[in-house]
C-alpha positions as CSV (number, residue, x, y, z in Angstrom):
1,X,111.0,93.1,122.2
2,X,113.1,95.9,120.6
3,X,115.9,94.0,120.1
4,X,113.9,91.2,118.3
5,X,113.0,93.4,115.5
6,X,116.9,94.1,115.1
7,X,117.6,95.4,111.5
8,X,114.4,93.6,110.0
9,X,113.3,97.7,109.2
10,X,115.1,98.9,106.1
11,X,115.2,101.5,103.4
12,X,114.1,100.4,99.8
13,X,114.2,102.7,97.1
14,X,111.3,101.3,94.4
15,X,111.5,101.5,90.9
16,X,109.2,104.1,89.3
17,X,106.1,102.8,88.5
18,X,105.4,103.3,84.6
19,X,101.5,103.8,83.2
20,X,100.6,101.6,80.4
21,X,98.7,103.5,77.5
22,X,95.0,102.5,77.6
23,X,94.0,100.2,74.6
24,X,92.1,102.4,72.0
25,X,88.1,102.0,71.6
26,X,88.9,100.7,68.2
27,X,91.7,97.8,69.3
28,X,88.8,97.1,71.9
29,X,86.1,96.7,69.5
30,X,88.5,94.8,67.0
31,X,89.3,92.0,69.5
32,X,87.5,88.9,68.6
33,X,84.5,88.3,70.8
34,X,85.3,84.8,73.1
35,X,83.2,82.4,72.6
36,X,81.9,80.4,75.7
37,X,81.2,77.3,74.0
38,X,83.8,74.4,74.6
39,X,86.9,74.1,73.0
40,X,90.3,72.8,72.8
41,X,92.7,74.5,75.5
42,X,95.2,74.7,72.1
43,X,93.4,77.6,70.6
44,X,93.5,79.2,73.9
45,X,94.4,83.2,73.3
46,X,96.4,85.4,75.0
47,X,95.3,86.9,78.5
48,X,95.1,90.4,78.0
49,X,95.3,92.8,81.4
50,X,92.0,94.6,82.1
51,X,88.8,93.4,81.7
52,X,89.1,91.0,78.7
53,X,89.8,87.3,80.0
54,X,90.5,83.9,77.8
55,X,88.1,81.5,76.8
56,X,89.1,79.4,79.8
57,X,89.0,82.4,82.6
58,X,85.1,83.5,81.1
59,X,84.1,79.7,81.2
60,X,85.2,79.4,84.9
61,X,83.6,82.6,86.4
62,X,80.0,81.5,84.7
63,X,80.2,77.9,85.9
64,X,81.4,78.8,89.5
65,X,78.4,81.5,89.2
66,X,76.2,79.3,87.9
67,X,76.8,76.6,90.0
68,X,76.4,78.9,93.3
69,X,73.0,79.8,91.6
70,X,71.5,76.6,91.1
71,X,73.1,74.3,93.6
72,X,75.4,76.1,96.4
73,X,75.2,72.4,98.3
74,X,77.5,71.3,95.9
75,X,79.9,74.3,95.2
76,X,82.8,72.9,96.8
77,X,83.1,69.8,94.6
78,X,81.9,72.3,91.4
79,X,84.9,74.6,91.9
80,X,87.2,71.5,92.6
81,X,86.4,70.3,89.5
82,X,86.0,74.1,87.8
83,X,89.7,75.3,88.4
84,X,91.6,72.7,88.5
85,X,91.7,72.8,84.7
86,X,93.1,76.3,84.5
87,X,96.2,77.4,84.1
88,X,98.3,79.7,86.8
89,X,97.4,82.6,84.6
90,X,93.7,81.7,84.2
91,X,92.8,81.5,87.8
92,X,94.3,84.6,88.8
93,X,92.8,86.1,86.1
94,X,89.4,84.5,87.0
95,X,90.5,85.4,91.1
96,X,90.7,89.0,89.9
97,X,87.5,89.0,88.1
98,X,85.5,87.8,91.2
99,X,86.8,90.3,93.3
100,X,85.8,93.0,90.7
101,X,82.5,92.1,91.0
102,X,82.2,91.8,94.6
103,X,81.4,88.1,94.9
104,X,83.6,87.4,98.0
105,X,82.9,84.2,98.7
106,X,83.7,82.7,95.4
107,X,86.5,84.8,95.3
108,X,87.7,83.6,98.8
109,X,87.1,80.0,97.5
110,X,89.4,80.6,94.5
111,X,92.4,82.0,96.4
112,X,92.6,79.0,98.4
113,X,93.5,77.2,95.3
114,X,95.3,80.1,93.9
115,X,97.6,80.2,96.9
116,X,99.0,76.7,95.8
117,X,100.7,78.4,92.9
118,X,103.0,80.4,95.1
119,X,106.5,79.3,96.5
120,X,105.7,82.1,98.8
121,X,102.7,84.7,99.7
122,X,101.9,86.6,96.8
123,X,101.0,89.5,99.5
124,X,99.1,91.8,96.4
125,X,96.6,89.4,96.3
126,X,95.9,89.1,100.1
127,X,95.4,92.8,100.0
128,X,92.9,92.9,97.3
129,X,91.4,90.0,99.2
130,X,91.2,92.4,102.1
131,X,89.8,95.8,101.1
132,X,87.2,93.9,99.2
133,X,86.0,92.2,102.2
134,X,86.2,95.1,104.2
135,X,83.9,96.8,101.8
136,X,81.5,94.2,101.8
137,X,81.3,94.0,105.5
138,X,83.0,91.2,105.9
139,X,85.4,92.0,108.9
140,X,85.7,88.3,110.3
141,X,86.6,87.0,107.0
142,X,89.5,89.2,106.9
143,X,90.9,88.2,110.4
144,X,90.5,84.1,108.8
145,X,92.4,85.2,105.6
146,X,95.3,86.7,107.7
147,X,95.4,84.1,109.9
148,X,96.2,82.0,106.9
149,X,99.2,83.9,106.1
150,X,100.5,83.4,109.3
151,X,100.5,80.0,109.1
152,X,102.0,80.1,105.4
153,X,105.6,80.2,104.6
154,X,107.6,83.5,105.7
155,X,107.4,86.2,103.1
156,X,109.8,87.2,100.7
157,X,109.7,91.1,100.2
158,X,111.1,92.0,96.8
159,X,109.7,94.8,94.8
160,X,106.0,94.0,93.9
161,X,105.5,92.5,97.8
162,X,107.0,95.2,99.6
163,X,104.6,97.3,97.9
164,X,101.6,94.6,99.1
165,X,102.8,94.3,102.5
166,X,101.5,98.6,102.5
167,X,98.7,98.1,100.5
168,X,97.6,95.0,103.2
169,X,98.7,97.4,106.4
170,X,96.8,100.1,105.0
171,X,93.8,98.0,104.2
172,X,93.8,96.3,107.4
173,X,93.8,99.4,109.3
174,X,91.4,101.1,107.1
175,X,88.9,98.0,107.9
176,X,89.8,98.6,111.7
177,X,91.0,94.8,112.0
178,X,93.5,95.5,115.3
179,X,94.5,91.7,116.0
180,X,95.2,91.2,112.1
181,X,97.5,94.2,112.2
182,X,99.3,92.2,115.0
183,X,99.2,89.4,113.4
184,X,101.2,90.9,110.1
185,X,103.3,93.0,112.3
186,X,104.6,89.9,114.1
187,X,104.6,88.1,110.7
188,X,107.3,90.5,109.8
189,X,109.3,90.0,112.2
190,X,109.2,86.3,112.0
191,X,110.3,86.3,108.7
192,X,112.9,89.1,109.2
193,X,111.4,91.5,106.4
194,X,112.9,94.1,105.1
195,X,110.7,97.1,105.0
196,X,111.0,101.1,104.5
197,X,110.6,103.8,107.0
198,X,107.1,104.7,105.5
199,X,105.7,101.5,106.1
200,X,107.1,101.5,109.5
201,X,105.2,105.2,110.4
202,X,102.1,103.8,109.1
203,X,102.2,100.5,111.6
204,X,103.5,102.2,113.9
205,X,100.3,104.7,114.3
206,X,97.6,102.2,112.6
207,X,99.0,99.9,116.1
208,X,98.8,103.3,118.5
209,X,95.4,104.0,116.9
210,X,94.3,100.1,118.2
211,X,96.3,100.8,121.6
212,X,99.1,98.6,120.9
213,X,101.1,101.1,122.6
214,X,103.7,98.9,123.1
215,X,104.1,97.5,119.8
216,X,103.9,101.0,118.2
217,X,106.7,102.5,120.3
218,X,108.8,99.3,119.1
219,X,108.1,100.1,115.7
220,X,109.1,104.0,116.2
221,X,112.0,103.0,118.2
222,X,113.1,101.3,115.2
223,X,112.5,103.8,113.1
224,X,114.3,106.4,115.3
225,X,117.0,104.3,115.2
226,X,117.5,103.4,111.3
227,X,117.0,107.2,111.0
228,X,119.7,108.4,113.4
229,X,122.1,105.9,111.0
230,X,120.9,107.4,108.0
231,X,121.8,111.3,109.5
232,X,125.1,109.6,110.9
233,X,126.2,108.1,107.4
234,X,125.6,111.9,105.7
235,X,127.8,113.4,108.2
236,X,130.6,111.2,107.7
């Protein structure tokens, strides 16, 4: 099983993150209020990062609220009809929001639109999706929303994913999700990732934690191996 793994573990050197400066109270408080009335999609403003959302992204999270409030027999076709008029940037905007208030299930509903967007597994989000759950409880949601990404398309690690493919691990072992781990491990190797030693030492014990001993000394065989080229390479 070794062998299928091949090179798919490898050393990538991330850029350093930088810290945007927090807006002042007084840009904050000059920021014209949104109003939640309609309105034409041309006067649309700018989505800032944080909590202050466009016209569009306030509108959506109050209807899909609303509409879980006063009819949840119908929420299906309300959030149909709800985000499909948003913009890319909107909905993960409005995705985001959801999560930061803890209302999984609309939040769970959203993503299955939002995922559409992607060429490929955006895998930041799916680890939101799952340490949210997790701290909500909701353990067998999180094995459902990784076995969707297995059956999506085979991830692309660049930058920004590498980075979610730890935040996911972590989370998923955090939550104590053992067949989800599995799942992601074998993910990786399906789609011949590319992935760096640290990630590899925290599969490899979040698997021998679950008593995937066999899948953990894979991983740390790997790992033993990629290392030994590293040493022979400095030697040269």
């Amino acid at each position: 099983m070794a062998a299928s793994l091949g090179s798919s573990l490898n050393f990538i050197s991330y850029p350093p993150s930088t810290t945007a400066r927090p807006a002042s109270s007084a840009a904050s408080r000059s920021y014209i209020p949104v109003r939640c009335g309609a309105g034409s999609r041309s006067n649309r403003g700018p989505l800032y990062k944080g909590r202050i959302l466009s016209t569009e992204a306030i509108q959506a999270i109050q209807a899909l609220k609303r509409a879980q409030r006063t009819n949840p027999s119908e929420i299906d076709s309300s959030i149909s009809s709800t985000i499909s008029r948003l913009l890319k940037p909107d909905l993960l905007a409005a995705y985001k929001e959801l999560l930061r208030q803890e209302h999984c299930d609309l939040a769970l509903r959203v993503f299955s639109s939002l995922r559409l967007e992607y060429d490929s597994p955006d895998l930041n989000l799916y680890a939101d999706m799952a340490a949210t759950l997790a701290r909500n409880g909701l353990t067998e949601e999180i094995d459902r929303l990784i076995c969707d990404l297995e059956n999506e398309a085979a991830i692309q690690l660049d930058g920004s994913n590498s980075k979610g493919l730890i935040k996911l691990v972590k989370a998923l072992i955090a939550a104590g999700r053992a067949e989800s781990t599995a799942r992601v491990y074998r993910l990786m190797k399906r789609s011949g990732a590319e992935v760096d030693d640290y990630l590899a030492i925290v599969l490899s014990k979040g698997l021998r934690r679950f008593g995937m001993k066999e899948e953990a000394d894979e991983v740390e065989m790997e790992l033993h191996r990629l290392s030994r080229g590293i040493l022979d390479k400095q030697q040269v």
